[in-house]
Structure formats: C-alpha cells, structure tokens
mmCIF file of the C-alpha atoms, coordinates in Angstrom:
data_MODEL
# 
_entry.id   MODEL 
# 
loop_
_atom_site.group_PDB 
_atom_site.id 
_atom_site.type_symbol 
_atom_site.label_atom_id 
_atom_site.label_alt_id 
_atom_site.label_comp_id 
_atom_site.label_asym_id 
_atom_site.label_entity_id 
_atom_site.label_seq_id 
_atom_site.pdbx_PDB_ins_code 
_atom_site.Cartn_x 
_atom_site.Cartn_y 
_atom_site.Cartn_z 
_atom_site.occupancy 
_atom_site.B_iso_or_equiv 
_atom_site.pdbx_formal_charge 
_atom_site.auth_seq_id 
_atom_site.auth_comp_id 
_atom_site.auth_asym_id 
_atom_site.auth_atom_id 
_atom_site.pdbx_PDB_model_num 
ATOM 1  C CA . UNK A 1 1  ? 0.000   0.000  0.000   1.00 0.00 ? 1  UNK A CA 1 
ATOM 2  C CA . UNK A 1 2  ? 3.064   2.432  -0.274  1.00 0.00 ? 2  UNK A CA 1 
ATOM 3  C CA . UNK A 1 3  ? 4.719   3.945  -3.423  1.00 0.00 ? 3  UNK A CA 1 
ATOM 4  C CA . UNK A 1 4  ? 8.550   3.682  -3.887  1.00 0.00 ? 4  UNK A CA 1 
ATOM 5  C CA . UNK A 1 5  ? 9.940   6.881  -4.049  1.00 0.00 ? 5  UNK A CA 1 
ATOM 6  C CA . UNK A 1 6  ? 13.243  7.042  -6.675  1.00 0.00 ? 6  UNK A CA 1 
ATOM 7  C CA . UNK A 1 7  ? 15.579  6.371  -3.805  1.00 0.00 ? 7  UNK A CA 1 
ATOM 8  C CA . UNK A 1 8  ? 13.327  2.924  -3.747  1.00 0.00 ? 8  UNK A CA 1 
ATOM 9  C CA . UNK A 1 9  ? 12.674  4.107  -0.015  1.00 0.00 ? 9  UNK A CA 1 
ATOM 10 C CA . UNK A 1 10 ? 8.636   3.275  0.719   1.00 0.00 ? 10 UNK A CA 1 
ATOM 11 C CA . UNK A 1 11 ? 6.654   6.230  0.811   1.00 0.00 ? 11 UNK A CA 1 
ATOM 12 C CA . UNK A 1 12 ? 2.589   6.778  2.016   1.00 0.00 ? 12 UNK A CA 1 
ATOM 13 C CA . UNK A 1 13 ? 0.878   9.474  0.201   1.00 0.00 ? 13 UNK A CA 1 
ATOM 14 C CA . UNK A 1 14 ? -1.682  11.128 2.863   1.00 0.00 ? 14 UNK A CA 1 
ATOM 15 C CA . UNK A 1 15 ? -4.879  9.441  1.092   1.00 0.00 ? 15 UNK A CA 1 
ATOM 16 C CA . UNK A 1 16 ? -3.041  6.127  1.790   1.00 0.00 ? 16 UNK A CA 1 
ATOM 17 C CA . UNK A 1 17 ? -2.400  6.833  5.309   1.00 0.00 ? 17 UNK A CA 1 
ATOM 18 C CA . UNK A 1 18 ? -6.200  8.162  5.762   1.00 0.00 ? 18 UNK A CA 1 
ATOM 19 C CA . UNK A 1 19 ? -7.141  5.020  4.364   1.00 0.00 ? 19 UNK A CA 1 
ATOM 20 C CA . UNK A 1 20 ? -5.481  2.576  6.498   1.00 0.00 ? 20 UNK A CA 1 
ATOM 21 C CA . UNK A 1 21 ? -6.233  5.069  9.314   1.00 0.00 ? 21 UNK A CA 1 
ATOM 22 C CA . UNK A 1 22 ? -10.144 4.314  8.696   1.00 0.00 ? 22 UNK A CA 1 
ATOM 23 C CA . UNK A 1 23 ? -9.690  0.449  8.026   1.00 0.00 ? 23 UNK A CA 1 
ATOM 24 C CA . UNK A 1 24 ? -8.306  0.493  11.439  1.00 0.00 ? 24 UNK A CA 1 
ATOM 25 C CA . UNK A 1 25 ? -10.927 2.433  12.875  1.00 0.00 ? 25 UNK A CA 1 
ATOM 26 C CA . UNK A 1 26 ? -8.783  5.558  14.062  1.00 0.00 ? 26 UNK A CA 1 
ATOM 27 C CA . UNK A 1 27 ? -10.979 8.257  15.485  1.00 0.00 ? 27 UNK A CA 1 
ATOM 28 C CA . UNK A 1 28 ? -11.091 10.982 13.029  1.00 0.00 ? 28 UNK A CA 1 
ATOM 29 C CA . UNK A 1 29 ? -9.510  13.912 15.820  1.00 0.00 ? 29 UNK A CA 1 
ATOM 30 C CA . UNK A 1 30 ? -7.112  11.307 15.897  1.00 0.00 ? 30 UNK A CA 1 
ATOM 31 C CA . UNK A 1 31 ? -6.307  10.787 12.338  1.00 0.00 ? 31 UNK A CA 1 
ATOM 32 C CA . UNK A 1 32 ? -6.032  14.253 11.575  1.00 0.00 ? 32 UNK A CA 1 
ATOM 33 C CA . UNK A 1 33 ? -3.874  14.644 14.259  1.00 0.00 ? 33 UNK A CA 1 
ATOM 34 C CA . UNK A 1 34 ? -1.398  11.897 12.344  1.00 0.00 ? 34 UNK A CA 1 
ATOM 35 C CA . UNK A 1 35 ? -2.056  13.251 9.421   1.00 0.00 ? 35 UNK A CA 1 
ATOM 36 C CA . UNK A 1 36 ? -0.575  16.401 10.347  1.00 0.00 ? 36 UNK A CA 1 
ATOM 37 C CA . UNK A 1 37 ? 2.430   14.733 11.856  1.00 0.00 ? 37 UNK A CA 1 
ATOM 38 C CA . UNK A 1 38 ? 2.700   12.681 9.333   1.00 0.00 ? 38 UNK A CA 1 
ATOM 39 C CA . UNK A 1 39 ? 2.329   16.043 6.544   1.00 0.00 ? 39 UNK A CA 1 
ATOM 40 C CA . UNK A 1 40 ? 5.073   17.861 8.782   1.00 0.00 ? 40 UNK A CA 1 
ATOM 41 C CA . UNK A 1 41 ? 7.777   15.025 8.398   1.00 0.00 ? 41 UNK A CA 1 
ATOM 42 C CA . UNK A 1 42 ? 7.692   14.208 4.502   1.00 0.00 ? 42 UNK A CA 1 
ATOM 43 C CA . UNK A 1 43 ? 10.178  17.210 3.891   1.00 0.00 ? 43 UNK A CA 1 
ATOM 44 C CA . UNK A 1 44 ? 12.801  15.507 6.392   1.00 0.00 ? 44 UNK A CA 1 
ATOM 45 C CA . UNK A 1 45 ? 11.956  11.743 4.970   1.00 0.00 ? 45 UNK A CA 1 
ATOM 46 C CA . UNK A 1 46 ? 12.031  13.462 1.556   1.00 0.00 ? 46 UNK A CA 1 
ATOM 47 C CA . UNK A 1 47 ? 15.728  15.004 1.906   1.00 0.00 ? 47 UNK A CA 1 
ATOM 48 C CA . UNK A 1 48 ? 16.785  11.658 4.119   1.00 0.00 ? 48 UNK A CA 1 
ATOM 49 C CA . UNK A 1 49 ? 15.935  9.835  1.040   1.00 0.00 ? 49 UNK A CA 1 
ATOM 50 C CA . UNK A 1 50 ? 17.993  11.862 -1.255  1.00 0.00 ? 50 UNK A CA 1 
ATOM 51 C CA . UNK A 1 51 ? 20.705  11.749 1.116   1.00 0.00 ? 51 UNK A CA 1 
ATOM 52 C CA . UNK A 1 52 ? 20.284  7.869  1.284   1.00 0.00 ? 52 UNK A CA 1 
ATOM 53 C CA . UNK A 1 53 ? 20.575  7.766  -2.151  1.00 0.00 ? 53 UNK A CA 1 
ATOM 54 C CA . UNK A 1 54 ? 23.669  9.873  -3.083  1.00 0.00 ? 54 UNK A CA 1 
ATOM 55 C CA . UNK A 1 55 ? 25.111  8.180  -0.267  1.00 0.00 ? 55 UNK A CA 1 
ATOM 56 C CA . UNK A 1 56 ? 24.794  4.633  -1.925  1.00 0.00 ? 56 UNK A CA 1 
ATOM 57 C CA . UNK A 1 57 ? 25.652  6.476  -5.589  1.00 0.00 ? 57 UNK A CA 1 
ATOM 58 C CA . UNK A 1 58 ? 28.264  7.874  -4.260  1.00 0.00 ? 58 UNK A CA 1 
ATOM 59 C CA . UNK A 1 59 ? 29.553  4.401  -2.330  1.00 0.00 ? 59 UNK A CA 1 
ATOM 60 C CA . UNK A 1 60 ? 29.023  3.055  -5.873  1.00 0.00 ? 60 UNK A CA 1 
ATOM 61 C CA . UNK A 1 61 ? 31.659  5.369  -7.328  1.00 0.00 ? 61 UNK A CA 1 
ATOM 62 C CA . UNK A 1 62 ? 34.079  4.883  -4.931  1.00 0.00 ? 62 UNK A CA 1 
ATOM 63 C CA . UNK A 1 63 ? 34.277  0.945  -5.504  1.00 0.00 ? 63 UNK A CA 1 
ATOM 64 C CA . UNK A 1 64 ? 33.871  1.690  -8.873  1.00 0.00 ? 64 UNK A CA 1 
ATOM 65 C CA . UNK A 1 65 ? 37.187  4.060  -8.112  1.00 0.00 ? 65 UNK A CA 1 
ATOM 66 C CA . UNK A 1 66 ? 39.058  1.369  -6.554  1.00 0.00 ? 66 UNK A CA 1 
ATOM 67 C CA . UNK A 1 67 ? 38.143  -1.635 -8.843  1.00 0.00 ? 67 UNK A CA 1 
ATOM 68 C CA . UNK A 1 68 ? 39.589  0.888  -11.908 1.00 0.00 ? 68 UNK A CA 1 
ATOM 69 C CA . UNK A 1 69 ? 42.945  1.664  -9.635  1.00 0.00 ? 69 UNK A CA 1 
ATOM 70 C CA . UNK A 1 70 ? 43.831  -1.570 -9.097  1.00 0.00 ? 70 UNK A CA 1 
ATOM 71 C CA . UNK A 1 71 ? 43.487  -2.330 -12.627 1.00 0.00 ? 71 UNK A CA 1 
ATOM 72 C CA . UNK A 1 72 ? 46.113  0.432  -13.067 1.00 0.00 ? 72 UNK A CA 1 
ATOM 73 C CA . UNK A 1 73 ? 48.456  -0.948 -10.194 1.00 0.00 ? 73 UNK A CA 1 
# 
C-alpha cells in the first residue's frame, strides 16, 4: 500500500495513510492529528531519502574508483 519513491525508499501518500487510518478504525480527531504529523515530516523523509541515495551512488563510485585503480596498479 506504499509507493517507492526514486531512492526505492517506501513512501505513504496522505490518502493512503487516511485510508489505512479508517480500516483500522482511528478516530477521526485522531487521524487528523497523524495526518498532520505525518504532513510535517515528509520534507525531512524526503531530503533523508535523497541523502540515502547519493550516499549509496556515491559508495558506488568509490568501488567503482578502486576496482579501476587496481586495474592500473
């Protein structure tokens, strides 16, 4: 019930989350209340994920670095 982001890190879009909110019978006070939580922290999962990801591009290029050096040592 989540969508991959590029990063291929799991990501809720609000309408998901109010939906499995409801099939678990979540008060609606309460649900907005997560909702808004939930709105408030997408910038910081958003910029974690792109960190995540140059993280593990940049990881790539540096074995990708070292495999080519050695073939030059």
């Amino acid at each position: 019930m989540s969508t991959d982001l590029a990063s291929g890190l799991p990501f809720l879009t609000t309408m998901q989350l109010r939906s499995a909110l409801g099939d678990a019978g979540v008060a609606e006070s309460a649900a907005d209340a997560i909702v808004d939580v939930n709105e408030g922290a997408k910038p910081y999962a958003s910029r974690s994920a792109a960190n995540a990801r140059r993280a593990k591009n940049q990881q790539s290029f540096t074995d990708l670095e070292d495999r080519t050096t050695d073939l030059w040592i």
